[in-house]
SEFI-913216 format. One line per field, with one value per residue (C-alpha): x, y, z; residue in one letter. Coordinates in Angstrom, 3 decimals. Layout:
X = X/... .
Y = Y/... .
Z = Z/... .
mivex = A/... .
END
This chain:
X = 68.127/67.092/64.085/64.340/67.480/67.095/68.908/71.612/71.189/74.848/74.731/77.086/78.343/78.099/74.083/74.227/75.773/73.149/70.082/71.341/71.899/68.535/66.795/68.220/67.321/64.208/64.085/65.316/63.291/59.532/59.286/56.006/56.269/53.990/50.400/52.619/51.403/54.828/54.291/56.657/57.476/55.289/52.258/52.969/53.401/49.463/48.446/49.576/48.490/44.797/44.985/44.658/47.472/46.863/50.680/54.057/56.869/60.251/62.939/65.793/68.605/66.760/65.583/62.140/59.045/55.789/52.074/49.321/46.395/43.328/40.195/37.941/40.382/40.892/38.580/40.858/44.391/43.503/40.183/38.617/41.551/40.503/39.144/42.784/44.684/42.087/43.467/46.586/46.874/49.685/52.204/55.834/58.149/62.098/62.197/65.411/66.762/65.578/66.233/64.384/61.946/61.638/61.198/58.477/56.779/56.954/55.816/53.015/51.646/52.194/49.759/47.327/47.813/49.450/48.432/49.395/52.384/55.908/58.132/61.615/62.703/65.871/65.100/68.095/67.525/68.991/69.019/71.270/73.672/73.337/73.654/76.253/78.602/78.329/77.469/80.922/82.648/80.509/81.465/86.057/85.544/83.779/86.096/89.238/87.662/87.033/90.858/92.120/90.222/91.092/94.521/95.312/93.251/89.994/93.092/91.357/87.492/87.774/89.711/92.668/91.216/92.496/95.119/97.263/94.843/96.404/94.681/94.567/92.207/90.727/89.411/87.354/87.357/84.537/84.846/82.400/83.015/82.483/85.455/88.074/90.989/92.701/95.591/93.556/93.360/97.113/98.915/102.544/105.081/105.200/107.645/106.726/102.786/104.420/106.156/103.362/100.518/102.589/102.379/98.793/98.665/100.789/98.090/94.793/97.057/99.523/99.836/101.025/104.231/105.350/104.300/108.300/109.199/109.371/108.021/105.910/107.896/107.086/107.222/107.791/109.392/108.279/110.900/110.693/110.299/107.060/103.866/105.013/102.339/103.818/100.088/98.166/99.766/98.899/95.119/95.381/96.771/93.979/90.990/93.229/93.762/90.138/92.099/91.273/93.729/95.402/96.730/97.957/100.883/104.000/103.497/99.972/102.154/103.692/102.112/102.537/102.656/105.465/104.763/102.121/103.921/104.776/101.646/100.415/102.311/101.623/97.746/97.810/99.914/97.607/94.333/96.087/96.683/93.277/92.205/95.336/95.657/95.914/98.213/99.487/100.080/102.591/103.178/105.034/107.701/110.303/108.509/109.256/111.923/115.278/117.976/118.935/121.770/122.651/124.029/125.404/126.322/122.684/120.648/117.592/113.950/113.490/109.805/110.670/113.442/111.325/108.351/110.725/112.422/108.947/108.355/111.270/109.907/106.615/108.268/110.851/111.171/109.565/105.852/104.716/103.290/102.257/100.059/100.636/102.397/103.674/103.741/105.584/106.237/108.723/111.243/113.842/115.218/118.350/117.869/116.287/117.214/119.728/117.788/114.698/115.737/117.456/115.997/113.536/111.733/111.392/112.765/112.415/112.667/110.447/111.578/108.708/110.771/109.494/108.205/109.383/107.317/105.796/104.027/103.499/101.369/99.146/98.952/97.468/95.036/94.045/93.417/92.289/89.358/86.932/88.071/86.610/89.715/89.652/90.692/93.762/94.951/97.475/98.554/101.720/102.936/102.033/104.079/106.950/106.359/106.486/110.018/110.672/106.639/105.492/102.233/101.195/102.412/100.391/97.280/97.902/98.632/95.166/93.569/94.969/94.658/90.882/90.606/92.298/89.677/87.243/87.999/88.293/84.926/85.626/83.626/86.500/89.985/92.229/95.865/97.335/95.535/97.779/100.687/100.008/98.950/102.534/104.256/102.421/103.632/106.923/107.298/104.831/101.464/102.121/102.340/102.001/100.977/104.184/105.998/109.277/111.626/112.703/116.508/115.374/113.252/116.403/118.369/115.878/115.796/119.310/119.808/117.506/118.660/121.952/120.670/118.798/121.707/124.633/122.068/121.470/125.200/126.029/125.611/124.605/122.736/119.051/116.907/115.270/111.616/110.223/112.218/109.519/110.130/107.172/107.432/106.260/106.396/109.802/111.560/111.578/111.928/112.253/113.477/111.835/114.075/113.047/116.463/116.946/116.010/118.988/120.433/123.910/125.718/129.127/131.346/131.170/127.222/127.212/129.740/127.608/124.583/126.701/127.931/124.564/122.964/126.098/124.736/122.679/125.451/127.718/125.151/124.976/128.687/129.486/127.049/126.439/129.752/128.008/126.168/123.147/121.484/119.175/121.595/121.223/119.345/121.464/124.663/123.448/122.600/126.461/127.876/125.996/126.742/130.562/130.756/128.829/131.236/134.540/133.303/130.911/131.375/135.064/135.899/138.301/141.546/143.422/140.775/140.254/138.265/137.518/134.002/132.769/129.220/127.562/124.564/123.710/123.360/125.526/127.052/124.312/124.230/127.787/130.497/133.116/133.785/135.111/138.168/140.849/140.977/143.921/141.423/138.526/140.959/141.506/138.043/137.180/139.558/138.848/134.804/135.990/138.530/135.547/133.123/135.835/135.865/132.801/132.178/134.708/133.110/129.892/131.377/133.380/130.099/128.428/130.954/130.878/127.306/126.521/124.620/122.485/122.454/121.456/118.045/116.790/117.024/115.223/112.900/112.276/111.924/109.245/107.264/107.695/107.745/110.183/109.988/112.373/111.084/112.400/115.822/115.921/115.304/118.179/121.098/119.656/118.871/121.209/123.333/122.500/118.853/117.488/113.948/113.040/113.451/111.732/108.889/108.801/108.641/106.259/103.822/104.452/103.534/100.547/99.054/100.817/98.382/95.430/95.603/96.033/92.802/91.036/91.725/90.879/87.673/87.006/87.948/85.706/83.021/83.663/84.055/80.795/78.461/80.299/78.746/75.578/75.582/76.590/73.742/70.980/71.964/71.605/68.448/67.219/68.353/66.379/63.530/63.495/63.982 .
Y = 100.547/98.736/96.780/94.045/92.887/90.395/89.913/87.163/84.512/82.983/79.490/79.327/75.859/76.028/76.608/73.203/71.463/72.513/72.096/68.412/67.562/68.980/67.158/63.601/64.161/65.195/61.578/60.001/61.400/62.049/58.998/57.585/54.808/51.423/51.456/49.512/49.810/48.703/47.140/45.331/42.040/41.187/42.353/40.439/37.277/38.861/38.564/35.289/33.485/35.351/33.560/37.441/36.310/35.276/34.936/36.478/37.434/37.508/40.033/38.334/41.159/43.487/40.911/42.434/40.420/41.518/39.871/40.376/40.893/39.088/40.890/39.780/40.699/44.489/46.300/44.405/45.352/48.935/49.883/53.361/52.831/49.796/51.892/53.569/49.849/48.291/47.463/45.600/45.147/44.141/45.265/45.193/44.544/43.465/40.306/39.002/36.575/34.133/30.905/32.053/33.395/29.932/27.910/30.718/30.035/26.224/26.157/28.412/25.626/23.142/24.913/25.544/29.077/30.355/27.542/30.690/30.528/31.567/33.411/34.610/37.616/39.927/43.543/45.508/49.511/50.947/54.623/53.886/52.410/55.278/57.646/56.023/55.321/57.765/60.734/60.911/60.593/63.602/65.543/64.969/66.201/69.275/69.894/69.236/71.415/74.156/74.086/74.074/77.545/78.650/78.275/79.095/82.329/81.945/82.324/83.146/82.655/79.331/77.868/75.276/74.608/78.545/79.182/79.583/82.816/85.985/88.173/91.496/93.817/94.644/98.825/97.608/100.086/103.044/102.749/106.440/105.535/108.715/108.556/107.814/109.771/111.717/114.183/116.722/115.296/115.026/118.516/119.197/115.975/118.058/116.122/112.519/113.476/114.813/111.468/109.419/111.290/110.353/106.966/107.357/108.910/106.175/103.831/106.111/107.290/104.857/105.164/108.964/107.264/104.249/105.950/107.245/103.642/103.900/101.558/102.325/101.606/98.276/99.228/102.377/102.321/104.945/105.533/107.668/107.828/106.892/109.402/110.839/109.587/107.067/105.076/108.086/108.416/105.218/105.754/108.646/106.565/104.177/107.483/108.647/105.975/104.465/101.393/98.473/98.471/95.640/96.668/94.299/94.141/92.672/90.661/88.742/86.674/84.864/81.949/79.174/76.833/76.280/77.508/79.570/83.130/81.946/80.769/84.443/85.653/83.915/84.486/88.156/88.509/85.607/88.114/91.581/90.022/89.255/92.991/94.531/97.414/97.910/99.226/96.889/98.294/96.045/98.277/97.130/95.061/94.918/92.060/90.013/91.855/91.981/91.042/87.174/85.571/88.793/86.587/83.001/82.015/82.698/80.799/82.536/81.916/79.996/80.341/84.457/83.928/81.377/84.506/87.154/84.976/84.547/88.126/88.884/86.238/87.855/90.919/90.366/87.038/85.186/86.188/88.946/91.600/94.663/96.944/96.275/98.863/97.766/100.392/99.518/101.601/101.354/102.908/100.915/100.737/100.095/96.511/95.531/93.162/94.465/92.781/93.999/97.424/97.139/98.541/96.712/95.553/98.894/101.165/104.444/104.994/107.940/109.915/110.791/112.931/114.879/117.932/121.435/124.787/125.576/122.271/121.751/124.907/123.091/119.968/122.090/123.747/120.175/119.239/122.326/122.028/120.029/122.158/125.180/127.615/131.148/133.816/134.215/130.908/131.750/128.904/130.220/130.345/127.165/125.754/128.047/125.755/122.346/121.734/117.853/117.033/114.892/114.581/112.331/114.166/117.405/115.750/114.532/118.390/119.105/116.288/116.987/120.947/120.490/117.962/120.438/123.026/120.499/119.628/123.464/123.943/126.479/127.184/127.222/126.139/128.616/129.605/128.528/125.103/124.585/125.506/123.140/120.281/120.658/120.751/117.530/115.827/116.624/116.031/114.685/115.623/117.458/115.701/118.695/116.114/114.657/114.882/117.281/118.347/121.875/120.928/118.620/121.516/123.890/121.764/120.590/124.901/125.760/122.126/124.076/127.585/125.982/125.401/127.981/130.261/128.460/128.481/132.033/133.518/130.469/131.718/128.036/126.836/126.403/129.771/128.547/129.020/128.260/126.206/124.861/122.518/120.904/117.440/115.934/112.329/110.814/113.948/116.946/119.366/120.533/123.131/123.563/125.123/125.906/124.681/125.944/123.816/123.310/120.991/120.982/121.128/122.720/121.108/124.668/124.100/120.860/121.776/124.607/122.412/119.769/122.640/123.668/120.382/119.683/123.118/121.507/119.179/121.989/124.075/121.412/121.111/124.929/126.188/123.397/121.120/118.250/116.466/114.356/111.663/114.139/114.814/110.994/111.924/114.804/112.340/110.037/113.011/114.201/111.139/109.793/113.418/113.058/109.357/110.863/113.778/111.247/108.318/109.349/112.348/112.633/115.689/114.885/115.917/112.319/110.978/113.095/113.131/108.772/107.547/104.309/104.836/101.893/103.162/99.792/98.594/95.041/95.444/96.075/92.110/91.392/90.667/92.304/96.694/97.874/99.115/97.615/97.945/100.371/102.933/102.101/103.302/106.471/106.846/106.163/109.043/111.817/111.477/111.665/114.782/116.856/115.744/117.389/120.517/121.747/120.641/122.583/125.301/125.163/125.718/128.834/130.211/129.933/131.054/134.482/135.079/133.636/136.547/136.262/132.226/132.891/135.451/133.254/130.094/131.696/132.802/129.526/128.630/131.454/130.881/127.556/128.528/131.137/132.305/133.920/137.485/136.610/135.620/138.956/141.113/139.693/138.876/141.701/140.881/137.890/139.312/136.774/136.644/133.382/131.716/132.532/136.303/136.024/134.302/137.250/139.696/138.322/137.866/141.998/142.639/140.549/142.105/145.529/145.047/143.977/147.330/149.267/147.882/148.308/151.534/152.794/151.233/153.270/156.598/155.525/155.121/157.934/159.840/158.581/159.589/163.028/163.692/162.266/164.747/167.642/166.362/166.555/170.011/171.157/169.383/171.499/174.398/174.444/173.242/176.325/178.793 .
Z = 87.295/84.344/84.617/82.252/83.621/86.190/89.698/89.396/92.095/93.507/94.840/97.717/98.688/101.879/101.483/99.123/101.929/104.868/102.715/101.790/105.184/106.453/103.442/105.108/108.526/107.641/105.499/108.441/111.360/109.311/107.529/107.824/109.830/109.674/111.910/114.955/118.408/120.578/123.365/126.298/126.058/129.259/127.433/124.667/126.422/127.815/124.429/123.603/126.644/126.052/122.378/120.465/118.000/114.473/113.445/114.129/112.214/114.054/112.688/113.873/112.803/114.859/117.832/116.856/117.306/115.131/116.575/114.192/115.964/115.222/113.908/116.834/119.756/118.177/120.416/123.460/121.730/120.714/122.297/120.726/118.187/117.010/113.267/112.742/112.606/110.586/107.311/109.201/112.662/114.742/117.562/118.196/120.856/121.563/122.414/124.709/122.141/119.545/121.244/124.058/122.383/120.117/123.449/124.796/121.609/122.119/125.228/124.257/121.580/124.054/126.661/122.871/123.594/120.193/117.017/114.142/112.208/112.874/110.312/110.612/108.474/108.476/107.552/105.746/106.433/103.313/104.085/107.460/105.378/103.114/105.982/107.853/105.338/102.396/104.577/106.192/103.081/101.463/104.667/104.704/101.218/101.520/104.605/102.257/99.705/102.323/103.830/100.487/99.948/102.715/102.407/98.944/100.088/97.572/94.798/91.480/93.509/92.830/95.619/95.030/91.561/90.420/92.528/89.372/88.451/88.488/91.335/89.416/89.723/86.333/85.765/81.788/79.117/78.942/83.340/84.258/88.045/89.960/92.397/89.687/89.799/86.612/85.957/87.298/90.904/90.762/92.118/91.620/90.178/86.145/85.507/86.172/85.229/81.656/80.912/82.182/79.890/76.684/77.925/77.813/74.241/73.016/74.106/72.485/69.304/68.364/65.244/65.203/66.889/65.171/61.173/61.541/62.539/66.535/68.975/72.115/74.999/76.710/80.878/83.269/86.649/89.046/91.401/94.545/98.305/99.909/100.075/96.813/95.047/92.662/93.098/92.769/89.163/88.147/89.340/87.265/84.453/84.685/84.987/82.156/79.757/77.954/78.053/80.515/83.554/85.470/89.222/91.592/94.349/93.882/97.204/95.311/92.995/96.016/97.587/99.726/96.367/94.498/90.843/91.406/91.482/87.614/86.769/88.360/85.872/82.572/83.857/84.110/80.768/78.733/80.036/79.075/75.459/75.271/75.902/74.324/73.981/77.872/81.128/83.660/86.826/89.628/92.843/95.119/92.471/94.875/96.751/93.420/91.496/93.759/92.899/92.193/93.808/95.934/98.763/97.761/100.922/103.181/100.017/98.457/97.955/94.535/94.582/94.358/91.724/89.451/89.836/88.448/85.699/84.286/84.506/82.692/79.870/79.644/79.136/76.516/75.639/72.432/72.608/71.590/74.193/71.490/73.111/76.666/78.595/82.043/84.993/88.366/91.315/94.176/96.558/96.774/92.638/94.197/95.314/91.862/89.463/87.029/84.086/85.056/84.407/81.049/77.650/76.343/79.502/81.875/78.770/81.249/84.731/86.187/89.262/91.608/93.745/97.149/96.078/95.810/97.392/93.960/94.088/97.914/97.332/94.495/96.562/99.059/96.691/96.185/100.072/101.080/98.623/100.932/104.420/105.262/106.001/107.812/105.806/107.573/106.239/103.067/100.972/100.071/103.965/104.248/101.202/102.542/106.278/105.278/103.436/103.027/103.374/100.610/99.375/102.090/104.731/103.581/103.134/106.696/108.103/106.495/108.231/111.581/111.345/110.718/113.714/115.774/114.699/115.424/118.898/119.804/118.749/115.408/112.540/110.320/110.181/111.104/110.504/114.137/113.910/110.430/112.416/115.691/112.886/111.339/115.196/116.101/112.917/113.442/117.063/118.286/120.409/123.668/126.787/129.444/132.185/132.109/135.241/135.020/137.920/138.328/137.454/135.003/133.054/133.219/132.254/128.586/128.640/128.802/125.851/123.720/124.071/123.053/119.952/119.133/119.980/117.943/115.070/115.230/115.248/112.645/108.983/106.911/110.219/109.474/110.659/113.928/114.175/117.258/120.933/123.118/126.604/126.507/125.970/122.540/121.557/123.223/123.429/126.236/124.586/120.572/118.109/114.952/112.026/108.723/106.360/103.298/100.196/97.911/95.976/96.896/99.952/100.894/103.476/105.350/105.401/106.765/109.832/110.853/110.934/112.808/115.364/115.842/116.619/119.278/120.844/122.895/124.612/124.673/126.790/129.497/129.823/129.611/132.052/133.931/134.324/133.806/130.292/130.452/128.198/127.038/123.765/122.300/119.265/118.366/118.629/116.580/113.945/113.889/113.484/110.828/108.846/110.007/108.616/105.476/105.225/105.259/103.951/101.099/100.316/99.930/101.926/104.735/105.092/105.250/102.703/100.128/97.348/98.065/98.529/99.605/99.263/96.772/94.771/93.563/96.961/96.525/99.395/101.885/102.671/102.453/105.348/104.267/104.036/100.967/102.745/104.621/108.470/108.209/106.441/108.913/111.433/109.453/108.652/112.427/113.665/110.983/112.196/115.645/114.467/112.714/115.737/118.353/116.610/116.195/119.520/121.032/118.521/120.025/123.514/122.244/121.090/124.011/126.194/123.953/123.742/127.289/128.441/125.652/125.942/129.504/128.972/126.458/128.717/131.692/128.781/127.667/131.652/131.931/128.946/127.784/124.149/122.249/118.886/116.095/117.334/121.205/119.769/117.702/120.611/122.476/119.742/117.441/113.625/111.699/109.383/106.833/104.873/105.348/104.712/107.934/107.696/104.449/105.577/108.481/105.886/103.467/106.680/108.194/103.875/104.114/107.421/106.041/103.071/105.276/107.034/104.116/102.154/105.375/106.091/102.388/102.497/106.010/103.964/101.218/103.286/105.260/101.935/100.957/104.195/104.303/100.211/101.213/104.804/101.724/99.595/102.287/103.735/99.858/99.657/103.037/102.252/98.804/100.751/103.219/100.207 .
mivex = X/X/X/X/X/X/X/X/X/X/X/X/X/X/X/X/X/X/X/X/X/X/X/X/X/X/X/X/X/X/X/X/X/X/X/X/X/X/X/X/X/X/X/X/X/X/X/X/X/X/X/X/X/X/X/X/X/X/X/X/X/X/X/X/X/X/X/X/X/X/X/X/X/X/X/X/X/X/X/X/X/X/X/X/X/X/X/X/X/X/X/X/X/X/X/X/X/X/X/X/X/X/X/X/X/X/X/X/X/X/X/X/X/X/X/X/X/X/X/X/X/X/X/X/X/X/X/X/X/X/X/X/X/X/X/X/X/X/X/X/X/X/X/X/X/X/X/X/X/X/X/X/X/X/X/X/X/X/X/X/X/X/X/X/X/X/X/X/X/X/X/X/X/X/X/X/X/X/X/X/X/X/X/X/X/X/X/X/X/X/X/X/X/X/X/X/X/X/X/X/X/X/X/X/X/X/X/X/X/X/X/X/X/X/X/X/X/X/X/X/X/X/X/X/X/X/X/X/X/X/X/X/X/X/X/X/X/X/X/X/X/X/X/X/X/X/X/X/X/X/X/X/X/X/X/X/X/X/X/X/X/X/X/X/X/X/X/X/X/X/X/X/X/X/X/X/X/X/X/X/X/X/X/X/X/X/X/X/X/X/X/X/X/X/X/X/X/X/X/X/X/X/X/X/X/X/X/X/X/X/X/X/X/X/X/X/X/X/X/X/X/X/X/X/X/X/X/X/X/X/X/X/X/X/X/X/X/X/X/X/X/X/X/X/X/X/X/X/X/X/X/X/X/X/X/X/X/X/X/X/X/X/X/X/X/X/X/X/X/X/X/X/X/X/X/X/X/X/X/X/X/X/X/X/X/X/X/X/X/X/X/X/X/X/X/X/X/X/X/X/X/X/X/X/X/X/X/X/X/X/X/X/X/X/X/X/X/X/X/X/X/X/X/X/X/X/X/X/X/X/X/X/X/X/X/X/X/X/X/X/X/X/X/X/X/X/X/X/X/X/X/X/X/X/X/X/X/X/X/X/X/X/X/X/X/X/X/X/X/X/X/X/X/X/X/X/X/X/X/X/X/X/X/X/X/X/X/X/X/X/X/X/X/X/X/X/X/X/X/X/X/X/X/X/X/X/X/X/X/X/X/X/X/X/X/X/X/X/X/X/X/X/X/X/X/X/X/X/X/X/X/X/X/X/X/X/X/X/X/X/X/X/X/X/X/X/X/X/X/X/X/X/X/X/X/X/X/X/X/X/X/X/X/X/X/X/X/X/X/X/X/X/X/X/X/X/X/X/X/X/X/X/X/X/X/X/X/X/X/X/X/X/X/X/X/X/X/X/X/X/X/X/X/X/X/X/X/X/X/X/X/X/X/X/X/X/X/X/X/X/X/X/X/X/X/X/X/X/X/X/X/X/X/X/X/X/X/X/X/X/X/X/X/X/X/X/X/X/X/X/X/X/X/X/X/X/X/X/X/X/X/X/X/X/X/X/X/X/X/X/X/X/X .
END
């Protein structure tokens, strides 16, 4: 800490306030009064009659009567206190009125009692008036000035005053914080990360791009679902860039004011031009950037539209804005303004998509850095577990595994708490308390061995992985499969997916006669894929190659389908056509392979939990590699390995104390010759 540099001292207003008002009751109640001695009125009408007053003054506005005492009669008035009102003695006391106290006074010089002088007087107290009337001015106005701060939400620090002030937090230039975040902290996303680093080395080397005549683009829009880490890029950006960063939320430029989401605006663009070159950073721009006008009829917020037209100013209109890049974040691009995403204002749009098992396995070297993992923990299995997680979610699984570790009592983290950290994310924690019928848990058992059986005799359905009854979350039971990561999809691939997930209804009906509500979810899976299947995709029979879907999202507020009802009747029986058949599918299945169906239910009834292995030993091996089997293998290699290292080091060792047994027989024998 540097020495010479002194402690600033804030002056809060509140502080003002209380010392002020301490200051004037202190005035008020520790003034130093006059030497008075009050006394009652009968006593005073004592002193009168015994001829101890000189003169009295009368204040009339107070109905205060003030009897100076003569110099003889002190030792009567005050006795031993006679020294201490020396200089000007006299008493006080209220008096009833002052007519009656004019006629008491008559009467008094009548009798010769009283032959002083009488003077009336009014006294005006100035600091009442002061306190009285002033003071409760001073305090509506510092209550006015504290609602207003309150309510504008301390805009700016400054209360209603800077409520115009852009709320941005600033990151200055030459920033050696400890805990900022670079490229380095950022696993997996190449793509995105390579696009956003030449942002930053347009920014510390411009010139080496605008010598051939180009300009540096003027905004980036990163674009992807949630946990991807669209903000962690831009935190890189700012550890990245030696260029002072602005990052705020789309939601801080909207107020209760009118005008102040534009004034926001022109705030936060007049400060970057005064540290330009810089980045500004707006997550969240959906809260200010959708689109205007979507829906006429149902009105829209003005206050939102007048925010976003002055964004689009700022960012192409007459001023100039050279050397500011603008960075924005968001998943939903679709319901953005089309003008906000023209060239020229966000010139390139950056897709921060979920990512793939190459960089699920660095985003785990990144979070497995500060947990201590058992050796039996591999990286690459758990990249290969967790299809679909985004960065988010496998920070989370890292979390959870080493609280699981934690509340088990382990030194490390091992491979099985991974595994139950990925089951509770995905369906939930376990609920083995929860109270389950004998019929009811045969029933969840026979449901799940549906599935699981349908999926293994079903080439495109996803390799199951483990079928457990007991209940997680809101469900009673669960299957956990392990799909395949591609990019496209056949229609033959989705109806073996949608047979397998009716497996489970198909089960109760086939072997029981009777369906429960136990199947809701897995409805509500097929027919959203069947209404994707005719509807979007194109592939029905009676609708081919025709999609309705709307990427730009105008008609997600709209009354009206872009079809007539004729086709929605189409449409309505074709999903109810593909949903019969694999239905009736599934039961055919089962009926087949009902013996099998049938061990792995009691199975599941016995144990509780079932794994790929238990469905090998009764329908044999799949005839079809899938990730599953793969996985399998790569784990009998690993342990394969394990063995074999272990075993060679035995035979090296054993290798080694054999030549050193050979070695000391030598050495006897040469001892005994």
């Amino acid at each position: 800490m540097d020495k010479n540099k002194k402690p600033k001292f804030n002056i809060n207003i509140e502080w003002l306030y209380a010392i002020i008002a301490v200051a004037l009751l202190s005035m008020y109640f520790f003034s130093p009064s006059e030497d008075a001695k009050e006394v009652s009125y009968s006593e005073f009408q004592q002193y009168v009659s015994k001829g101890y007053i000189e003169k009295i003054v009368v204040v009339s506005n107070k109905d205060i009567a003030r009897a100076y005492i003569k110099k003889e009669a002190m030792n009567e008035v005050y006795g031993d206190k006679a020294e201490k009102h020396a200089e000007e003695p006299f008493v006080e006391s209220h008096i009833p009125s002052t007519d009656k106290f004019d006629e008491y006074i008559d009467k008094s010089k009548e009798n010769k009692q009283f032959i002083g002088d009488v003077r009336y007087v009014e006294e005006k107290d100035y600091f009442s008036n002061l306190l009285w009337n002033i003071l409760p001015l001073v305090f509506f106005i510092a209550l006015w000035i504290f609602l207003m701060k309150r309510m504008s939400g301390g805009a700016g620090g400054g209360g209603i005053f800077n409520v115009g002030r852009s709320k941005a937090q600033i990151t200055e230039k030459g920033n050696k914080d400890k805990d900022k975040i670079t490229f380095k902290d950022v696993a997996g996303l190449a793509g995105a990360k390579q696009e956003v680093e030449e942002i930053v080395s347009f920014l510390k080397n411009p010139k080496r791009y605008t010598e051939l005549g180009g300009k540096i683009p003027k905004g980036a829009l990163l674009v992807g679902p949630p946990g991807t880490g669209k903000t962690l890029l831009a935190k890189a950006v700012a550890g990245e860039a030696d260029v002072p960063f602005f990052s705020m939320s789309g939601s801080d430029f909207v107020e209760m004011f009118v005008g102040v989401g534009a004034s926001r605006v022109r705030d936060l663009f007049r400060q970057a031009k005064e540290k330009s070159p810089c980045i500004i950073f707006i997550d969240e721009i959906d809260a200010v950037g959708r689109a205007r006008g979507r829906n006429p009829n149902m009105g829209g917020n003005d206050e939102r539209e007048n925010t976003l037209n002055q964004l689009l100013t700022e960012m192409d209109g007459f001023s100039t804005n050279s050397g500011i890049i603008i960075l924005a974040a968001t998943n939903r691009a679709d319901i953005l303004d089309k003008a906000l995403l023209r060239a020229g204002r966000f010139d390139r749009q950056i897709q921060v998509e979920l990512p793939d098992v190459h960089e699920r396995e660095e985003i785990f070297k990144v979070h497995l850095k500060k947990i201590k993992i058992d050796d039996s923990v591999s990286i690459d299995f758990l990249s290969k577990q967790t299809p679909g997680f985004s960065g988010a979610d496998i920070a989370n699984v890292c979390n959870e595994a080493a609280l699981i570790a934690a509340r088990k009592d382990k030194k490390t983290v091992q491979k099985d708490d991974f595994l139950d950290a990925v089951d509770r994310i995905i369906g939930g924690l376990e609920k083995k308390t929860k109270i389950i019928t004998e019929k009811e848990k045969k029933s969840i058992a026979y449901h799940e061995a549906g599935h699981a059986t349908i999926s293994w005799k079903l080439q495109y359905a996803n390799p199951l992985v483990k079928v457990t009854i007991v209940p997680r979350g809101k469900a009673l039971g669960a299957a956990w499969y392990l799909p395949e990561e591609r990019q496209l999809t056949t229609k033959e691939q989705m109806l073996d997916e949608m047979c397998s997930t009716l497996g489970g209804r198909a089960a109760e009906e086939v072997f029981f006669g009777e369906v429960s509500t136990g199947a809701l979810n897995d409805l509500e899976r097929v027919t959203k894929q069947a209404y994707a299947i005719v509807s979007y995709y194109g592939m029905s029979d009676k609708l081919t190659n025709i999609s309705y879907y709307d990427s730009t999202g105008n008609y997600d507020y709209g009354f009206s389908k872009p079809y007539s009802d004729r086709t929605a009747e189409t449409i309505d029986s074709e999903v109810q056509k593909i949903i019969d058949e694999q239905y009736e599918r599934a039961k055919k299945l089962l009926k087949e392979f009902a013996e099998g169906h049938n061990k792995l239910a009691d199975l599941l009834v016995e144990r509780e939990v079932i794994f790929a292995d238990d469905l090998e030993n009764i329908f044999g091996k799949r005839p079809w590699t899938s990730r599953a089997d793969e996985l399998k293998e790569e784990a009998k290699k690993e342990v394969n390995e394990t063995e074999k290292s272990e075993t060679s080091e035995n035979k090296t060792e054993q290798t080694i104390s054999e030549d050193n047994n050979t070695q000391e027989k030598e050495n006897d024998n040469e001892g005994k010759e």
